[in-house]
N, C-alpha and C positions, 0 to 999 in steps of 0.2 A: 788150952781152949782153942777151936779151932776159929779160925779168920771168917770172919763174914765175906760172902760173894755180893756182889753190886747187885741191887735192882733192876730188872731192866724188864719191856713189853716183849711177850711172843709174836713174832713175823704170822703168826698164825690169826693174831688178835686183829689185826689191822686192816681198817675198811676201805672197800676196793669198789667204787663205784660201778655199774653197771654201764658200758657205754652206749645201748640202746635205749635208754630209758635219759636220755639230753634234755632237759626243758625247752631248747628252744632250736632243736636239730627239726628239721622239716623234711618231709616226704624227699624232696630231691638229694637233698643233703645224706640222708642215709643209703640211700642210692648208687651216690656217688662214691659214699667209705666202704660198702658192700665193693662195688668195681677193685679196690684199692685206691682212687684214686687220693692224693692229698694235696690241698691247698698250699700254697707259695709261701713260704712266713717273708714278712717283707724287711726288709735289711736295715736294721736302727741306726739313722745317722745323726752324727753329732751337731749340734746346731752350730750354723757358723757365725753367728750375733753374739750366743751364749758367753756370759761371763761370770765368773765365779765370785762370789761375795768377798775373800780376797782382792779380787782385781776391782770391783766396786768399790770396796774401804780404802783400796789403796790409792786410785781414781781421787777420791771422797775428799782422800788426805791432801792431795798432789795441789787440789783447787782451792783448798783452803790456805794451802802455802803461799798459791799465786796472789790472792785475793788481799794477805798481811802483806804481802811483799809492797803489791801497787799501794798497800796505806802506806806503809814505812817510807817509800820513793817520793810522796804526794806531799806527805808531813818533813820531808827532808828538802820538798824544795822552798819550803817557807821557811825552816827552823835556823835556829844560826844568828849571828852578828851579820853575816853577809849572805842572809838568805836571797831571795828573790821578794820582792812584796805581792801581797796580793791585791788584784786588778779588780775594782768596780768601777762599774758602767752604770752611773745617775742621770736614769731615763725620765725628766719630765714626762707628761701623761698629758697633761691640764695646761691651758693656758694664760691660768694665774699662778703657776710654781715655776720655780726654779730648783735650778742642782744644786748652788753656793748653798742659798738657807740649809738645804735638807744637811749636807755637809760642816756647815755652820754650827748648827745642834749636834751635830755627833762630836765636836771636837768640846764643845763645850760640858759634856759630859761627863769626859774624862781631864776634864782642867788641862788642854791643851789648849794652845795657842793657834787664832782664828786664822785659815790660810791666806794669804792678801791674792791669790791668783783665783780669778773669780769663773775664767773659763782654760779650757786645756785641763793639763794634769795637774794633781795638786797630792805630793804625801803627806802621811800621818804617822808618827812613831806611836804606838800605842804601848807604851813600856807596862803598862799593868797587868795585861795580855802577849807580850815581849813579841810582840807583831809589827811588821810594815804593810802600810795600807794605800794602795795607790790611786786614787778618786780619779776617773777621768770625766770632768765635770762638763757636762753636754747641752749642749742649746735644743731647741727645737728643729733642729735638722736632721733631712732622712737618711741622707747618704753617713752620718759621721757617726749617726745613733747604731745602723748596720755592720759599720765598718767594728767600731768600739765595741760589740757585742760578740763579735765572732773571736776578739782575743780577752775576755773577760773569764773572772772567775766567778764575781759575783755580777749578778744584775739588779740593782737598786730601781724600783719603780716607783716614783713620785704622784703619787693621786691628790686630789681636792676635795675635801670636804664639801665646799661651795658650789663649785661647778662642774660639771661632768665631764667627762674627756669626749674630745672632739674627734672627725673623723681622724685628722693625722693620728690621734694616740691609738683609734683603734687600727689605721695603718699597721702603724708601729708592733703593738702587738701580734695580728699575723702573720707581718716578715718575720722577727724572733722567734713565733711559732712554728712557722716553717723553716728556718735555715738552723734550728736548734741551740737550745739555751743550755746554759749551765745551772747553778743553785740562784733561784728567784727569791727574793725579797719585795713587800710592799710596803709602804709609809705613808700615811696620809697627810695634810698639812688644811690648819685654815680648820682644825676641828674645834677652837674656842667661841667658832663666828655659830654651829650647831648649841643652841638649846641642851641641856643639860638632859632633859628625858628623850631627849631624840637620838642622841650621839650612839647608843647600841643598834638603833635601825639604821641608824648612818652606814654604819662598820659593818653590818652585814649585806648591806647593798652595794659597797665595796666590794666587800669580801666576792658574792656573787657576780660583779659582774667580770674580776680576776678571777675567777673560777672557770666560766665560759670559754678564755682561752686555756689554762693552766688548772685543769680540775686538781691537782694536787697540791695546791697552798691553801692552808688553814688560817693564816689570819696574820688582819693588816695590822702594821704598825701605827701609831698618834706620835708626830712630830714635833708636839708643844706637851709631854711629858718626859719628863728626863730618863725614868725609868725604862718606859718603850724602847727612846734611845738608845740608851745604854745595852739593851738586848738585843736590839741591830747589829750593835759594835762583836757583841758577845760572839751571835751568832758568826758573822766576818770572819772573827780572828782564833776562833775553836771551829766550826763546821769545816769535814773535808770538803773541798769543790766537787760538786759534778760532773764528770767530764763529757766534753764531747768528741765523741769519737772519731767524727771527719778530722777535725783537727789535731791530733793526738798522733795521727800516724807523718805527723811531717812539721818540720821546724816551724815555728814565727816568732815573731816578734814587736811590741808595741815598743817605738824609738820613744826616747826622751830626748837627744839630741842631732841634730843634723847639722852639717860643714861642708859645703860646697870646695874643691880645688879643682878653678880651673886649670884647664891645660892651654901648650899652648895656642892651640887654636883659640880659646874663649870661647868659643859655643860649646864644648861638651868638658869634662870634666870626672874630678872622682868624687863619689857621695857618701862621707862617712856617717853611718848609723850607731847609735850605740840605744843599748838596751838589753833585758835581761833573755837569755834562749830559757823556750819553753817549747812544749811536745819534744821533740827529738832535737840531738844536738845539728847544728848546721855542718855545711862540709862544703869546702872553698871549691870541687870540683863539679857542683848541681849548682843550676840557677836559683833566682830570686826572683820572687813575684813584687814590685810595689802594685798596692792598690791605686787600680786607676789609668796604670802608669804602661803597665807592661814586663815581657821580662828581660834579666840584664845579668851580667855574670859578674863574679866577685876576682878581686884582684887578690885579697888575702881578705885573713882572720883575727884580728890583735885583741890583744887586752884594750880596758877602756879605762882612760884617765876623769871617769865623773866621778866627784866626791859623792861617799856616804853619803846617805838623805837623814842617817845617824846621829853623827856627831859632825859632820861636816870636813872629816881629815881624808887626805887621799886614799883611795881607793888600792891603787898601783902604782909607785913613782917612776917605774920604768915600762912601758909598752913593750911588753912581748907579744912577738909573733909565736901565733898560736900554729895555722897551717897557711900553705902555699897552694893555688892548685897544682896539679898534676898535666903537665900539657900533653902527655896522650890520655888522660882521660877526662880532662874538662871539657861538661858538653857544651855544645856548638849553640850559636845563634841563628843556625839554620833552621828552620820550620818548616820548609816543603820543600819537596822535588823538580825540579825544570825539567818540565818538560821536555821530548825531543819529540818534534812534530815528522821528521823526518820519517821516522819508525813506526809510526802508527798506520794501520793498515783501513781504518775504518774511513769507510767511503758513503757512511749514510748522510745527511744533511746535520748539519749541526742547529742546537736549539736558536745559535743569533739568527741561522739563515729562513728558517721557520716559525720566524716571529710574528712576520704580517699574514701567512698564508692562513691561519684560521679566519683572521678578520675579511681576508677576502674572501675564503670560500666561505662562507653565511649568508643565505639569502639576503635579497634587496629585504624584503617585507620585515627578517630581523634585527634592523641595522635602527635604532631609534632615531626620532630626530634630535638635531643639538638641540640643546637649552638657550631660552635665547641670553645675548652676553657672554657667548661662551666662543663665539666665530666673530674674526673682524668683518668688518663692514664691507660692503662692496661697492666700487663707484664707475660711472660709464666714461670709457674713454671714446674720443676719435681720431682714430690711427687709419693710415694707408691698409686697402684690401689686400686680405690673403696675410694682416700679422698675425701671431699666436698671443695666445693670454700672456705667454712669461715673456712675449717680446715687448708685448705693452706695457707690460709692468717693469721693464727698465726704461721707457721713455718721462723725459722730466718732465711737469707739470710748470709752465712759466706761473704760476699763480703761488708755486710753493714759497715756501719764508727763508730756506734754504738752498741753494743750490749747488750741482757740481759740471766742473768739467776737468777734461782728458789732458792730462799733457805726455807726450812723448820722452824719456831724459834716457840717454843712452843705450838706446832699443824694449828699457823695458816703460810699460803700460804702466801708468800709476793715477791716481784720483787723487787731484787736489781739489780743497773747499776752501770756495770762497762765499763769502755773505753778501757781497753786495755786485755781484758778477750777472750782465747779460745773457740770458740765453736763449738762440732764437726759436720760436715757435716752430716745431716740424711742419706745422699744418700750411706758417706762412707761406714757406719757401717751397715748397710744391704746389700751392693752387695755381700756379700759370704753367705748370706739368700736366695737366689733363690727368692728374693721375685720381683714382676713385678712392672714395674715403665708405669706413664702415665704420659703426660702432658696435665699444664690446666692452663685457662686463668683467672687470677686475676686482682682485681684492685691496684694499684703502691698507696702508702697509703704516699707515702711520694711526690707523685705529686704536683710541685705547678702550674699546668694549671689553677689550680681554683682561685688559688689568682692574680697570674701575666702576666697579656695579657697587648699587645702593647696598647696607644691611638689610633690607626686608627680602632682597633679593637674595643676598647670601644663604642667609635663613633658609628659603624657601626651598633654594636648591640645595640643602644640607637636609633637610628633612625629604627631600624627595629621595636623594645619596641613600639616606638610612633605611628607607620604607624598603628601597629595592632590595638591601643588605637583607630584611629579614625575610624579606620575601623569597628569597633564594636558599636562608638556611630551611624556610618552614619546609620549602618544595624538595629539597633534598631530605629530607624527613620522611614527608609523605610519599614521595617518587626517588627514592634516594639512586643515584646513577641514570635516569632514564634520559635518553637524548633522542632526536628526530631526526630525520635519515634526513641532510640535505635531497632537494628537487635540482638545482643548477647543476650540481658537479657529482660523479660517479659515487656510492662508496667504499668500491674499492679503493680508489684515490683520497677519500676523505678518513678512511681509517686505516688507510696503511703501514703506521705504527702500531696496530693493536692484534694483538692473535688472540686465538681463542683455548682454551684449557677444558680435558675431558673433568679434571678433580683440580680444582683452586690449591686444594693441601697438599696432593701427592704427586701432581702434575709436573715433568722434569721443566726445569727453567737454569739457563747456565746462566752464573752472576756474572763472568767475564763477557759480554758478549751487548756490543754497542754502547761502549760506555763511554759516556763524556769527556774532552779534555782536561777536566779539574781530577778527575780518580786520577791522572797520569800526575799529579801535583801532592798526592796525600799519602800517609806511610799505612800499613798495616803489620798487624801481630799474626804471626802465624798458631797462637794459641795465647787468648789475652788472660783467660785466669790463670795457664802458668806462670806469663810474665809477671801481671798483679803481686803475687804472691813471692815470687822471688826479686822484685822491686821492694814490695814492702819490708822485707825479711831482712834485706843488705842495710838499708836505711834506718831500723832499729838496731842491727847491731852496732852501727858506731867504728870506733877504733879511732878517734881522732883525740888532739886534747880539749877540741870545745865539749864541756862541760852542758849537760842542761841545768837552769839555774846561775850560772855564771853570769858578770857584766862583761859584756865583749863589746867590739866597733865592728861594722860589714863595711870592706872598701868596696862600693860598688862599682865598677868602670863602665866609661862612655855613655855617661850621665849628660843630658839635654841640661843646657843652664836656664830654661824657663820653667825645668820641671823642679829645680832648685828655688825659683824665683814664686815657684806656686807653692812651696812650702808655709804652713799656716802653725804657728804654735797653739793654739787655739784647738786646733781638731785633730783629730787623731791620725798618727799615719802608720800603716803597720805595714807588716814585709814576711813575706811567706816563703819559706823554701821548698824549690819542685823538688820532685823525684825526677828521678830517668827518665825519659823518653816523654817527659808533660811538655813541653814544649813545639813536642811536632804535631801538623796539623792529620787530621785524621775525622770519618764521620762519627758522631756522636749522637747517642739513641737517651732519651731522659721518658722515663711512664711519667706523666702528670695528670692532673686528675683537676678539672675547673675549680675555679670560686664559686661556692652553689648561689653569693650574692649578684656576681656579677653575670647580668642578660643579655649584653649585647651579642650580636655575634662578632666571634673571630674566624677570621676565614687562613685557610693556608698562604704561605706564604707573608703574611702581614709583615710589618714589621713591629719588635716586641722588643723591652729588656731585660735578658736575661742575668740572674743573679746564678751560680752555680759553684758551690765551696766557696771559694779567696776570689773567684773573677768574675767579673761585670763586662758583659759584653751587650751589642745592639745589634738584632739577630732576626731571621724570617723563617723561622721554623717550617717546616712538613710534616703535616700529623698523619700517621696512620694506625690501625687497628693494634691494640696490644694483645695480640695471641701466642699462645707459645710453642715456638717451633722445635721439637724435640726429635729424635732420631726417627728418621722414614718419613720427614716433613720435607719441601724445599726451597725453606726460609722464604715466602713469599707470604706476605704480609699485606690487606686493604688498603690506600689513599682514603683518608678522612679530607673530604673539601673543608670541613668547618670543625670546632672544636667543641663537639655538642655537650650542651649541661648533662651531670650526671656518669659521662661514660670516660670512662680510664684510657688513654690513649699513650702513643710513643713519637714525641716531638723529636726529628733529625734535622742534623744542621753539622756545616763545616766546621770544625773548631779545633783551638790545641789539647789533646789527649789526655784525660783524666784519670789516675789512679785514685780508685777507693770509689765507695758507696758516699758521694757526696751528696747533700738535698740543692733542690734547685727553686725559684720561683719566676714568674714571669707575669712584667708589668707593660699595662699598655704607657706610655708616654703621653704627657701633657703639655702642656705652656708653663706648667710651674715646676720645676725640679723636685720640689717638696712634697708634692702629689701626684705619683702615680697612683695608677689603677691597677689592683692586684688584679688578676688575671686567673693564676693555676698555679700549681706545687705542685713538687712530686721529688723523685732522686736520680741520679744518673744508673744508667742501668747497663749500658757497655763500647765498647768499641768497634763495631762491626761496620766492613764495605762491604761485606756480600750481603746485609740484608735488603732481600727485593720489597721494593714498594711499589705495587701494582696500580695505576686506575684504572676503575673500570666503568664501562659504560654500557649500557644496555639499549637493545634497539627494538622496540616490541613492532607483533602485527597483530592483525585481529583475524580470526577464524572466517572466511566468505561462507564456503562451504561444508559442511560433517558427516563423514559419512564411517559411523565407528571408529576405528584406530586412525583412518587417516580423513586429513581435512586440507582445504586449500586456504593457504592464507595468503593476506593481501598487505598492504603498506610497511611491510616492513623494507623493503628495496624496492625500486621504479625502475628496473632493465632487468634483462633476463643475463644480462654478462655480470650483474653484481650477485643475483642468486647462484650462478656457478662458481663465482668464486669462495664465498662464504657460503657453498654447502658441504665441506669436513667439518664445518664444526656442528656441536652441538643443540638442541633447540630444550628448552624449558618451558614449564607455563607458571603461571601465579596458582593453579590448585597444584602443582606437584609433578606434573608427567614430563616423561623426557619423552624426546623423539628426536629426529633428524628428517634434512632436505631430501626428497626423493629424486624431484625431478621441476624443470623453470618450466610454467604454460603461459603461453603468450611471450609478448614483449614486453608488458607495463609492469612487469614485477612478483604477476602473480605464482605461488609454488605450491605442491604437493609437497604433503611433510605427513611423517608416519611417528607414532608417537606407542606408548607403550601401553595405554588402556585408551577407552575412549572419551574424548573430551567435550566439553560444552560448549556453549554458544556465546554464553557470560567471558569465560575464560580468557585469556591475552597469552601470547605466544612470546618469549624471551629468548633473543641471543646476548651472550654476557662477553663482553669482548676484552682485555685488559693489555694495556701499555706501563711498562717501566718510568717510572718519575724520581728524578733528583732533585736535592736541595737546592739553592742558590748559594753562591759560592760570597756571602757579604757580609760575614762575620765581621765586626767591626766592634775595637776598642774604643772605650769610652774615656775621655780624656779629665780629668781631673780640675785641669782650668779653667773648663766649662761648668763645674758644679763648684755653685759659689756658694758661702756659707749664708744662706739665706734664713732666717728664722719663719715658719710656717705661720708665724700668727700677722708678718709683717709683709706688702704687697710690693715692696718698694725692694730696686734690685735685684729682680728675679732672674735668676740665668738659665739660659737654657745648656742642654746638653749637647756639647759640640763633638767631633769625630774627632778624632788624633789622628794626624797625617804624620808617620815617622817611614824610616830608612827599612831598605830590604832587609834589616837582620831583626826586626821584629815581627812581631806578629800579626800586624796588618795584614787582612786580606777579603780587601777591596777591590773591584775588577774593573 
């Protein structure tokens, strides 16, 4: 039987389109295939984002690994006989609660025994839940409630039933909302004093007004049921913590114990801390932050001889050293630069020597008058013809209650005072001199106008103070920049720091070029998000035996013995380890963004206090425009005079160098410690000296004459030498046309100016001039012994916030 052959189609069979008959070939197109010609096929490239669903699931996998890992890590620094405990921060709210009660009840729940430490730290062994729980039990203070929250893992919030929280608690809450929380809890108290069918709208009126700050908590705890309780505890000691991420990338630590040794001088000393490391392990070669206080470098690392909060048996019976620093690489206590004045070639006038010349060049007609009470008195003398005012005012008054005279004691000139000493009358002993007398009016040197005016007057002149404040931000609003050509003194001479720019964006501007003697004092990065990055990188890796999670001691050295003597067991004191290069000073750029409650104006330069990550500093910011300068920009950035509601802005200031995206806020200062006035928020955003910060100014004129493209204007300069000098630059109007100076007519000012369409008569003619502006150089730490633990609901003992005057190896930098 013969084999079958395969089926297959005839080449014959097979349809073969017609290539003139294209649905959507068009008259040219067949044209062009007629010519021969042919179209380019365009060359398929591979995408260079593209990734293949392999490298996705593999990605996929990679983050799900990191993601178990940070649980495993998180749940490892709790777990254990010698875990670490975890940290709440028992935030009164209300100014009928307390922290003890709230803590009181939770112990009670679990049939533990009630703590007898009723403020400071206070543990809990929760053996039902095989957790350690460390209460840091809080007054109504701002400074300790801020401090306690930045090393917290939970944050316990205390509300009343009864009464409503007051401003401090909603203080409180903003700063926590702004400098970043961890896992929040609520608990009410005083809920038995509610009615039985009201206690659900209670709880939801709570509930909403912790909502407000924290839209992501579901619901408040009741303090006088055990059950509630008991789910607080629950939550605590099963919930992982939330972390925050500013602190995560660099050591601290909340102390339990502190030991002063002095040295032997007695005024400084060693500061043993002991306490659990959390974020990153420490490392005896990078400084330490105390809060408050400043920073200070470590002598070593030890184990810590505190007993278990367990069972109460040692810990460690022998102290090992953990690490030593490294003396070529432990950083320095130096923070800036010395200058060498020698080397500097800049020969423009410096800002001290150009401090009064604005006030002199301003016209008479803008010089207000004093207030009165605000100048001493003036009284008539009669003095021999031909003295001066300041000669008069050193001759004695024989009527004074005091007097002085001259005694000679071996060549030098000295005043001694006596009370009850002779002195004769100038006027007597010359009238048989024929000599001529005049009188003349002096100032009363012993006036107290200047110190002692009534309160209505204070008043009066505070509200006048303020009116001007907002009068100046409206006008800068509505006339934002505009200034008036002085009439006494040239403008060439009156704006001769200012130049002029064809494009504000692209316009060349070198950052090196008339800079202040403080830039010769500050360090810079020659590319700061590599260093970032390779800072943060080395500092997670570790390689030391400190342990995170372990109890250690920090030997601090050249410890102040009144900073030992301010130690309070009562409040919290924690300790922050820097990175590299965080201690030198350098400028510092924060986006903030206002309080939309608060109206007042802030104007540049004020002085504010700044919270920013672990430091508190008291500081005068420089606001200007947050725009973003990208490649073919150059870096030249607005001056903001005020820090207007609503608009996102870039606060620069001196300061020591911060790695990471830390959040920042800024408080105006009061008479009470315990009430500042939130201000603004925002986060640190980088470390730049070359960015320029331009002000500008604008000098308008108004159109005389029109005659199409060009027109003669008038008031913007009064000589014909000031219109040649400022005609390179550019001219503007408020509808939109550009033009420039042609030519000066006359002597009073007036010029021809050629513009690019034709203009009106309404219209205003615009030069935009700009000058480079620096910070102040008055960073200033805030001192710890000045913020006394005052309770907010109590008047009595209020401290104010004092300066820390320390030694050149800190951080001081005051001028």
């Amino acid at each position: 039987m013969p084999s079958e052959k395969p089926f297959h189609h005839r080449t014959t069979l097979k349809q073969i389109n017609k290539p003139f008959k294209s649905k959507h070939a068009t008259k040219g197109a067949l044209k062009d295939q007629a010519k021969g010609k042919t179209n380019r096929k365009p060359i398929k490239q591979v995408r260079s984002n593209f990734i293949s669903k392999a490298d996705r699931r593999n990605a996929a996998k990679l983050e799900q690994q990191k993601k178990r890992a940070e649980i495993v890590k998180t749940n490892r620094l709790f777990e254990g006989r010698h875990g670490a405990p975890r940290i709440v921060a028992v935030v009164p709210l209300c100014s009928d609660v307390n922290s003890y009660d709230v803590v009181k009840s939770i112990c009670s729940s679990i049939d533990q025994p009630i703590p007898s430490v009723t403020k400071g730290i206070s543990f809990l062994n929760a053996e039902r839940f095989k957790q350690k729980i460390q209460f840091v039990l809080l007054d109504r203070n701002f400074i300790d409630i801020i401090d306690a929250c930045k090393v917290a893992d939970f944050i316990l919030f205390v509300i009343s039933a009864d009464v409503e929280a007051d401003q401090f608690g909603e203080l409180c809450l903003q700063a926590i909302q702004s400098q970043g929380f961890p896992t929040l809890i609520t608990i009410a108290m005083h809920m038995e004093k509610v009615p039985q069918k009201k206690r659900n709208d209670v709880k939801k009126s709570l509930l909403s007004f912790i909502n407000y700050f924290f839209p992501d908590e579901e619901k408040v705890h009741v303090s006088d049921q055990s059950q509630d309780v008991l789910n607080v505890l629950r939550i605590i000691c099963t919930q992982r913590p939330k972390q925050i991420l500013w602190r995560e990338t660099r050591p601290y630590m909340l102390a339990e114990e502190l030991i002063f040794d002095a040295d032997s001088s007695d005024n400084f000393g060693t500061l043993r801390v002991s306490g659990y490391v959390r974020g990153l392990a420490f490392s005896a070669n990078r400084l330490v932050h105390l809060q408050n206080f400043g920073d200070f470098q470590l002598n070593k690392i030890t184990t810590s001889n505190l007993k278990n909060h367990e069972d109460g048996r040692d810990m460690a019976k022998d102290i090992q050293i953990l690490e030593v620093p490294n003396p070529g690489e432990q950083d320095s206590l130096i923070a800036e630069n010395e200058p060498n004045l020698m080397e500097s070639d800049q020969t423009w006038p410096t800002e001290e020597e150009m401090s009064g010349y604005e006030h002199r060049a301003k016209p008479t007609g803008d010089i207000p008058d004093a207030l009165p009470g605000t100048t001493p008195s003036r009284i008539i003398k009669r003095v021999p013809k031909g003295t001066s005012a300041y000669q008069a005012a050193w001759i004695v008054d024989s009527e004074s209650d005091s007097e002085y005279i001259y005694s000679d004691e071996e060549g030098d000139i000295s005043m001694a005072y006596e009370e009850e000493s002779k002195v004769v009358d100038v006027k007597d002993t010359r009238e048989d001199d024929d000599v001529e007398y005049e009188e003349i009016e002096v100032e009363d040197k012993n006036s107290k106008s200047m110190i002692h005016m009534d309160h209505e007057e204070e008043e009066r002149q505070l509200k006048e103070y303020l009116a001007k404040r907002e009068k100046e931000r409206r006008d800068d609003l509505e006339f934002p920049d505009e200034v008036d050509t002085p009439l006494e003194i040239a403008a060439r001479t009156r704006f001769q720091k200012y130049r002029g720019l064809e494009s504000f964006r692209t316009s060349p501007w070198d950052p090196y070029e008339n800079l202040p003697i403080d830039y010769a004092r500050i360090y810079q990065f020659e590319n700061y998000k590599r260093t970032k990055k390779r800072v943060v990188s080395l500092a997670s890796v570790g390689g030391s035996k400190v342990k995170v999670g372990a109890l250690i001691t920090l030997h601090i050295a050249n410890i102040p013995r009144e900073l030992a003597e301010t130690y309070d067991p009562s409040r919290p004191f924690v300790v922050f380890g820097l990175l590299e290069y965080e201690h030198k000073i350098s400028v510092l750029n924060f986006v903030i963004t206002p309080n939309s409650e608060y109206h007042d104006p802030v104007k540049s330069k004020d002085p504010l206090i700044m919270h920013y990550g672990f430091r508190r500093y008291k500081v005068s910011p420089l606001y200007s425009q947050n725009t973003l300068g990208g490649k073919g920009t150059n870096n030249v950035h607005k001056y903001e005079r005020f820090l207007n509601p609503g608009r996102t802005c870039v606060a620069t200031i001196y300061g020591p160098i911060q790695i990471g995206k830390v959040p920042v806020t800024l408080y105006k200062e009061t008479d009470d410690v315990n009430s500042p006035i939130f201000v603004s928020n925002g986060f640190f955003s980088n470390s730049d000296p070359q960015r320029i910060i331009a002000k500008r100014i604008i000098l308008t004129g108004h159109p005389f004459k029109i005659n199409k493209k060009s027109a003669v204007v008038r008031y913007m300069f009064f000589n014909s030498d000031d219109v040649l000098w400022f005609k390179p630059i550019q001219l503007v109007t408020k509808y939109g046309r550009i033009g420039h100076i042609r030519e000066s007519l006359g002597t009073h000012g007036y010029m021809k100016c050629i513009f690019d369409s034709p203009i009106t008569q309404q219209d205003t003619v615009m030069m935009n001039l700009y000058k480079r502006v620096f910070p102040k150089w008055n960073t200033t730490l805030l001192w710890r012994g000045g913020l006394k633990a005052t309770n907010a609901t109590s008047s009595e003992d209020q401290g104010k916030m004092k300066d820390l005057k320390i030694n050149e190896q800190d951080v001081e930098m005051t001028v």
